[in-house]
Each structure stands twice: as C-alpha cells, then as structure tokens.
C-alpha positions in Angstrom: -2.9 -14.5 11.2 -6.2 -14.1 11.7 -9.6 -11.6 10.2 -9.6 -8.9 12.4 -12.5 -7.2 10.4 -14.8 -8.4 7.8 -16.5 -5.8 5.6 -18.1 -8.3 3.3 -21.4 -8.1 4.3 -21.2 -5.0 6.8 -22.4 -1.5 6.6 -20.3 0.1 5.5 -19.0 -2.4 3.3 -15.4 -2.7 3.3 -14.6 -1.6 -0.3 -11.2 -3.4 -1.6 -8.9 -1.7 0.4 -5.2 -0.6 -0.1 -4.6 2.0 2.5 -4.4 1.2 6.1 -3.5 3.2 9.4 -3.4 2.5 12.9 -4.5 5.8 15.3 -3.6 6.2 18.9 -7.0 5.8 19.7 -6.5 2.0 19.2 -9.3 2.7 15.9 -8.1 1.1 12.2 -9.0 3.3 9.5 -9.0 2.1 5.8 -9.6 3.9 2.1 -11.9 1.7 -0.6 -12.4 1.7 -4.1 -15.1 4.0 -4.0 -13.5 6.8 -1.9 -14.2 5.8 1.3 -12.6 7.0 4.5 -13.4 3.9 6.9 -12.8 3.9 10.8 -12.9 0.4 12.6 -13.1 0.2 16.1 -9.9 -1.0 18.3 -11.9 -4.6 18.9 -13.0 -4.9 15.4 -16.5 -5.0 15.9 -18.1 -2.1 14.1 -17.0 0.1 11.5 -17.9 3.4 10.5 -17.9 5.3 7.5 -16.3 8.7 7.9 -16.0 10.6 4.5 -15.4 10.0 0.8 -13.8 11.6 -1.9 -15.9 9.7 -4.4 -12.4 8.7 -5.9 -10.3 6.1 -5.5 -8.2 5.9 -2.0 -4.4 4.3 -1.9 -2.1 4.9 0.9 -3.8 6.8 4.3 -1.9 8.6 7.0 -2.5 10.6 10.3 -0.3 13.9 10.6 2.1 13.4 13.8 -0.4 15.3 15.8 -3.6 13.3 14.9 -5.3 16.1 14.0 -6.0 15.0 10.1 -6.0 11.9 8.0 -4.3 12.4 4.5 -5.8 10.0 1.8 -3.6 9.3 -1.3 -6.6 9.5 -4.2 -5.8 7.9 -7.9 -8.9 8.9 -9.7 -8.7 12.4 -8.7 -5.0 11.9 -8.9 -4.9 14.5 -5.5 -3.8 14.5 -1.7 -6.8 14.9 0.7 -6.9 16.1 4.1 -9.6 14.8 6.5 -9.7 16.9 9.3 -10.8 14.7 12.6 -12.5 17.4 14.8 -15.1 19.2 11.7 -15.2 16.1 9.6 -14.2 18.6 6.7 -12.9 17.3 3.9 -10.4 19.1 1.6 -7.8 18.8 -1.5 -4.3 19.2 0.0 -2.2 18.9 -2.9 -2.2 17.4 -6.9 1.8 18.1 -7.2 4.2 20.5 -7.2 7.1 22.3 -9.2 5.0 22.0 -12.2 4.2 17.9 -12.2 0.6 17.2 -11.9 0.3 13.8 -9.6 0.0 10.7 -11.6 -0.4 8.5 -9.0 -0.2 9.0 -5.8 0.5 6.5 -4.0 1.6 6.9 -0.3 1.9 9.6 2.3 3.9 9.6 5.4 5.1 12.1 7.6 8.0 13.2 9.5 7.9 14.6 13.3 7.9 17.4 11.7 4.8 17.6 10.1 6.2 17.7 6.4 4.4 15.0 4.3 6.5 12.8 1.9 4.4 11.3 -1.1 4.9 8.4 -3.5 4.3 9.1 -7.3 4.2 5.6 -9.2 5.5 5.6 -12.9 6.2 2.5 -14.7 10.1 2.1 -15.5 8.9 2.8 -19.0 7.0 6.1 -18.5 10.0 7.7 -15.7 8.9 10.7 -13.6 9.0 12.3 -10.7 8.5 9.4 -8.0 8.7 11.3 -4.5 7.4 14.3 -3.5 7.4 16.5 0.3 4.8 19.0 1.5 4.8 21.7 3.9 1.7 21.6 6.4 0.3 24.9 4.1 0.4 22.5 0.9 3.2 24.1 -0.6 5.7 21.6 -1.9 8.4 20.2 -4.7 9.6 17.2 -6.1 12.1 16.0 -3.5 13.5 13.0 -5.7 13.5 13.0 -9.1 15.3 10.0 -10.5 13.3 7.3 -11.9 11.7 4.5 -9.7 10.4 1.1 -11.0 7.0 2.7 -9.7 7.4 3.8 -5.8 5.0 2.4 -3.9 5.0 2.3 -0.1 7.1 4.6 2.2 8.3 3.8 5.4 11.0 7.0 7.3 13.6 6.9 9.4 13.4 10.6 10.5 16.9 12.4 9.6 18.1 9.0 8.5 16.8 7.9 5.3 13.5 7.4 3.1 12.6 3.5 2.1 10.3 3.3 -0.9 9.0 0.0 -2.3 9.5 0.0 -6.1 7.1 -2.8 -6.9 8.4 -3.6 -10.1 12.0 -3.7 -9.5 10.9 -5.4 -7.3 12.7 -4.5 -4.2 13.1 -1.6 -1.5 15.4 1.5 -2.2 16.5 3.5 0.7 17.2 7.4 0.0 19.5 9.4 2.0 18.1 12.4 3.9 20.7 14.5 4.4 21.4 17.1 7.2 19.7 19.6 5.5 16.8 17.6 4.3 17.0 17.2 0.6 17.6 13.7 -0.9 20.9 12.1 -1.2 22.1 8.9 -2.4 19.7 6.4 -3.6 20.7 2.6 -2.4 19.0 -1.1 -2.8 18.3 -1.6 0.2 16.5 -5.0 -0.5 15.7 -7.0 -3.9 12.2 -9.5 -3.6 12.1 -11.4 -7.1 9.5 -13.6 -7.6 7.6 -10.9 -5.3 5.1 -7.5 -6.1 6.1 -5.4 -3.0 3.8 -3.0 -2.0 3.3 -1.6 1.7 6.3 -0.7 4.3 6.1 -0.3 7.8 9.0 -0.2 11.0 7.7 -2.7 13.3 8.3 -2.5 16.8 11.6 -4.5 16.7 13.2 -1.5 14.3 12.9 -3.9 11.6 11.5 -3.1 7.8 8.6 -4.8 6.9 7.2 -5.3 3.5 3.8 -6.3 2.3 3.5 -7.8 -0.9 0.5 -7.8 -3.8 2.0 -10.7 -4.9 2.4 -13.7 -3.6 0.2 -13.2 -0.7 2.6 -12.8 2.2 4.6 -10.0 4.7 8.1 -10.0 4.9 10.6 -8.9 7.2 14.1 -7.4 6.6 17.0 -7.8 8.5 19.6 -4.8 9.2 22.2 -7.7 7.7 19.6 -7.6 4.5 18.5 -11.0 5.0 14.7 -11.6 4.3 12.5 -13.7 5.9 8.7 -14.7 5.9 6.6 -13.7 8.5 3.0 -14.5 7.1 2.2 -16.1 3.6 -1.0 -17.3 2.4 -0.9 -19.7 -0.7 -4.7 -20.0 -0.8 -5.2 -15.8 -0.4 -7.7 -15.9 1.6 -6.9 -14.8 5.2 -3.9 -12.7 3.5 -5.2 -11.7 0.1 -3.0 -9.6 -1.9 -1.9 -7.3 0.9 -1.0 -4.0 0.4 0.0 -1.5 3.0 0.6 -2.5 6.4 0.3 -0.8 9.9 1.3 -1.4 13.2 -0.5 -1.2 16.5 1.9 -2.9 19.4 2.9 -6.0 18.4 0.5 -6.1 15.4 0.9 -5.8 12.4 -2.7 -4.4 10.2 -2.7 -5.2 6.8 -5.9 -4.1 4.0 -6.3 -7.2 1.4 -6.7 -5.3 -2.2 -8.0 -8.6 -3.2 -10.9 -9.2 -0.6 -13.0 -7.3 1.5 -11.2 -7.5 5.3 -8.4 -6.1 7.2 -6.0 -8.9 8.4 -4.5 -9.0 11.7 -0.7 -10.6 12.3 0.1 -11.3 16.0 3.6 -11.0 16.2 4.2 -11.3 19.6 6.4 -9.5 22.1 
C-alpha cells in the first residue's frame, strides 16, 4: 500500500476525491470537491486538470470505447459527459421516468454502451436507487425497490448488477435477466461494523469493496467469505476510501478524507 499520487500541495490540487478510474492509456483520472475532472499520469508524476463542472464529482467512468468520461455530479445532482477528443463538456442526464436525480452516485457501463447509475436515498427517504441510459441520454428507472442508499456499482455483463448499500451495510446483487430488465434482488454480502462504498472486479474475478469506514478494502469470495486486503487504523495512506479501480494487478483507490490516490499492489 503505498501513495501513488499526492495532490496536497500540487497544481492542480487534488480536491477530496471520491471518484476514480483507470484508462487504457495507463492515465488515473479522479473528480474533487470542486468539480474537477483530474488526469494523472500512468507513473504518478504529474497531474493535469482536465475540466470542471463547478459541482461536486462522485463516481467517474470511461464509456467502453474511451471516447467520454461520465462524472456522477451531487451539487448539480446531473450526469456529465466529458468528451476526450474536443474537451467539450456536457449534461448527459438528471433522471428519467419523471425522478429528478437525488444523488447520483455511480456510473458504469455495459459492453454495450448503456450506462447504469446509482441513486442514493437513505432507508428513511426510499426512491428510485438504479437507473440505465441509452448512449442518446434517454433512460428509466431500471430498479426501483428501496436501497439502504446505493452506492458503488460493479457489472457482470448479462449476469447481474452488485450495488454497495452503504448503510445496510453490505453488497446486493441484482439479476439481469435475458432481456435486460432487473430481476431478483439478493445479499450478496453483509460488512457490519463497515461504511461500504466503492466496488470493483479485480483481476482474479473476485468482488472488491472499498469502505468509507474503517479505512480498509475488502475482498469477497464466490463462497461469500470476506477477507481484508488493505486496512489502515491510522487513515493515512488509506483514508476513508471510496471507489476503487483497477489497472493490472492494482488496485487505485481516491481517499475522500485526504488529498492522494492510494495504490494497492496486489500481485500476480
């Protein structure tokens, strides 16, 4: 576990980040707290600031073909579409069927190119907690039974959805059936004592889950045991992670609490 960029003194600074996302490229992009869209380079040693949406940036993710980012934006409570080769930046989407976002949380896509989006509601306050987008923006509530606010989103295309509810806490898993609507909603995991936030497949096929709280990542067996892969008492290196991406055999997380991205070496 190690810093594999330090924004605290840098320019751009590295804002508080949540969202996190590995390209191709080898580059680590990250959102802040201020709007910014933030590209680090595949060594860590210089970042650059993209765009902003003057907002507030959650969950980030590039469309299966690399041509956009997608930044999850609380403040303007919208989808945003960077595209990569203008540098334009646009609104993609603020809800559908009628339900304004509330929170959005988290994109991810399918090979598809349709876009899956987290809606956090407190258990309290239910509402629409998933939602899925066609690459023109048109879209509808895909789940719509209440989550203990949906957080992270990790797919297995044609397989199933896992969503984090962070005050649960646990993972669900959602059915996708053959003709892509939602099925069956299962536990696929329950974390107490835990705030999970960020999923991500890593290259073993395994789940793993980045949690706000206590600082650590954790790993989910197919048998559903759990086990600890990184945890930080002190919060310093690993400071209330929140999403998590992977490039190889490691794992990227952004540190809500602190002003870094954290690299985990995993190994082959």
């Amino acid at each position: 576990m190690r810093v594999f960029y330090d924004g605290l003194f840098t320019t751009p600074r590295l804002d508080h980040p949540e969202g996190v996302a590995v390209h191709s490229d080898g580059s680590v992009w990250c959102g802040g707290e201020a709007g910014q869209l933030i590209r680090i380079d595949p060594d860590g040693g210089s970042a650059e600031q993209i765009a902003s949406t003057g907002g507030f940036i959650l969950g980030i993710a590039f469309d299966p073909a690399e041509t956009a980012l997608y930044a999850c934006d609380i403040a303007h409570r919208a989808v945003f579409r960077l595209d990569l080769a203008s540098g334009e930046l646009s609104s993609f989407a603020d809800g559908a069927d009628g339900h304004r976002f509330r929170n959005p949380n988290f994109p991810v896509f399918d090979p598809d190119g349709r876009l899956y989006v987290s809606d956090s509601y407190p258990a309290e306050q239910p509402g629409p907690p998933v939602f899925r987008f066609e690459s023109d923006g048109s879209g509808s509530v895909w789940f719509a039974e209440p989550l203990s606010f949906a957080n992270g989103l990790a797919l297995v295309p044609g397989e199933a959805l896992y969503v984090a509810e962070s005050f649960l806490p646990g993972v669900s898993r959602i059915e996708i059936r053959p003709d892509g609507t939602a099925g069956t909603r299962t536990i696929a995991a329950t974390l107490p004592g835990t705030v999970p936030d960020g999923l991500a497949f890593g290259p073993d096929g395994l789940l793993y889950v980045a949690c706000y709280e206590p600082s650590k990542v954790l790993r989910l067996d197919p048998d559903g045991r759990v086990e600890t892969v990184a945890h930080d008492p002190t919060a310093h290196t690993l400071c209330h992670p929140t999403n998590i991406a992977f490039r190889g055999s490691t794992a990227f997380t952004a540190n809500l609490g602190r002003w870094h991205i954290t690299a985990l070496d995993l190994g082959e």
